[in-house]
N, C-alpha and C positions, 0 to 999 in steps of 0.2 A: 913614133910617128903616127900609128892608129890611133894612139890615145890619144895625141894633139887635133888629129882630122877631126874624132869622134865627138871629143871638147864644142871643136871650133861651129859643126854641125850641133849640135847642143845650144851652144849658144843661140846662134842665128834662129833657130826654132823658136828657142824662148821672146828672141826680138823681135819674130812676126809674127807669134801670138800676142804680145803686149802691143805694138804696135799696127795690130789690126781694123778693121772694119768691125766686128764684130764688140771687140773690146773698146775702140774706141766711139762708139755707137755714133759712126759718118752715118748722115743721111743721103750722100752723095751714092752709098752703096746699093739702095733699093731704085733707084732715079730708073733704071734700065726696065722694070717689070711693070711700067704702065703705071694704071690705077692699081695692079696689085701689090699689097707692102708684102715685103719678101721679109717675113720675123726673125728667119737666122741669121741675118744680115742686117735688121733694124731696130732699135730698140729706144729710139726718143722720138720728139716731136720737134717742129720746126715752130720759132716763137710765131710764125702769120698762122700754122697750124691749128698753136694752140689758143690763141688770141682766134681763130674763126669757130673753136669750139665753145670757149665761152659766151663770144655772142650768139650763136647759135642756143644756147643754156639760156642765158637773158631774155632772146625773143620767147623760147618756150615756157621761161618766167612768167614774162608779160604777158604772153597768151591765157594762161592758166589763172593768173590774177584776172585780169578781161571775162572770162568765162565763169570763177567765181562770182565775180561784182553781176553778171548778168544775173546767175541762179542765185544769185541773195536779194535783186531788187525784185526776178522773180516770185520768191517769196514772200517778200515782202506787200507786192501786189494781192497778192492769195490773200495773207494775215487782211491787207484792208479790205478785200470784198469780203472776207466771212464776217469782219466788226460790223462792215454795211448792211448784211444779210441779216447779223443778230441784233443789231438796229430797229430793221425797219420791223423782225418778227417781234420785236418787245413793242414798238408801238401798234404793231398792229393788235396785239395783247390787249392794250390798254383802252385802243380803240374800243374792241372786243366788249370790254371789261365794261366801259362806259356806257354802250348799248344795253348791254342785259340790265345796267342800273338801272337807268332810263325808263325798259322795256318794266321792269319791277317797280317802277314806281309809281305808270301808268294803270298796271294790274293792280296795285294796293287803291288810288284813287274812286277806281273800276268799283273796286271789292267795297269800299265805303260807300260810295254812292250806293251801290244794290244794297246793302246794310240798312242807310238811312228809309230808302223806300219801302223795303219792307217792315222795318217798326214801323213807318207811316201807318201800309195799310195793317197792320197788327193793331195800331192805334183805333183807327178809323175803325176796324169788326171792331175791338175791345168797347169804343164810345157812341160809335154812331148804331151799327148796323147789332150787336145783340146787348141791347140796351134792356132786354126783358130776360134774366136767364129762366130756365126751369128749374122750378121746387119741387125737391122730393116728393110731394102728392102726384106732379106732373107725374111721374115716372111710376107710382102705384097705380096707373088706370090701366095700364098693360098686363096683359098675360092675366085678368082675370074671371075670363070666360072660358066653356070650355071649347068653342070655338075657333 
C-alpha cells in the first residue's frame, strides 16, 4: 500500500514537472509581475514580442545606414573643397609662374637696352670724342725733370 501511494505521488510529480509553466515555457506565467519578466517562469517570446524586436532592429538599421550616408557625403564634401583648395593653389602657382616670366623678360628687355646704349656711347668715345690717342713720345715727356 506505501509503495502504491509512493508510486502514485511519483507519478504525479513527474506530470507537474512535464506539465508545468516552466517546462512548458506559458507566457501567461509572468503576466502577473508587471513589466517585470519573472525568468524562472519565462523563457520565450511572444510572436508581437518578437516581430516588435525586429522592427525595432530595422529602424536602428535604417538609422545607422541614415548616419552612415550622412558621414560619407560628409566626406565626400571635405574630398571636394580640398580638390577646390588644390585648384585654385595650382592656378594661383601658375599665375605666379607667369608673372615672374613676364617680370624676366621685362628685366632682359631693360638689360639690352642699357647694353645697346652703352656700346653707343663706347662707340661714340671710341670715334668721336678720342679721335687722337697718345704716342709713346706723349708719355716720355713725364717724370723727366728733377722737379
Amino acid at each position: 500500500m506505501d509503495r502504491a501511494r509512493e508510486e502514485e505521488e511519483n507519478l504525479s510529480e513527474v506530470w507537474n514537472s512535464v506539465t508545468s509553466d516552466l517546462l512548458t515555457e506559458n507566457p501567461a506565467a509572468s503576466e502577473g509581475a508587471g513589466q517585470r519578466v519573472l525568468t524562472d517562469r519565462w523563457r520565450g517570446m511572444t510572436p508581437e514580442q518578437h516581430s516588435a524586436i525586429l522592427r525595432e532592429r530595422e529602424e536602428q538599421l535604417a538609422e545607422r545606414e541614415r548616419l552612415d550616408s550622412e558621414a560619407r557625403q560628409r566626406e565626400e564634401e571635405w574630398e571636394r573643397q580640398r580638390l577646390l583648395a588644390a585648384r585654385a593653389g595650382i592656378e594661383l602657382e601658375m599665375r605666379e609662374r607667369d608673372r615672374e616670366r613676364e617680370l624676366r623678360r621685362e628685366l632682359d628687355r631693360y638689360n639690352l637696352q642699357l647694353a645697346r646704349e652703352q656700346r653707343e656711347h663706347q662707340d661714340f668715345l671710341v670715334k668721336e670724342l678720342y679721335t687722337n690717342p697718345p704716342t709713346a713720345q706723349f708719355f716720355t715727356q713725364f717724370n723727366t725733370t728733377s722737379r
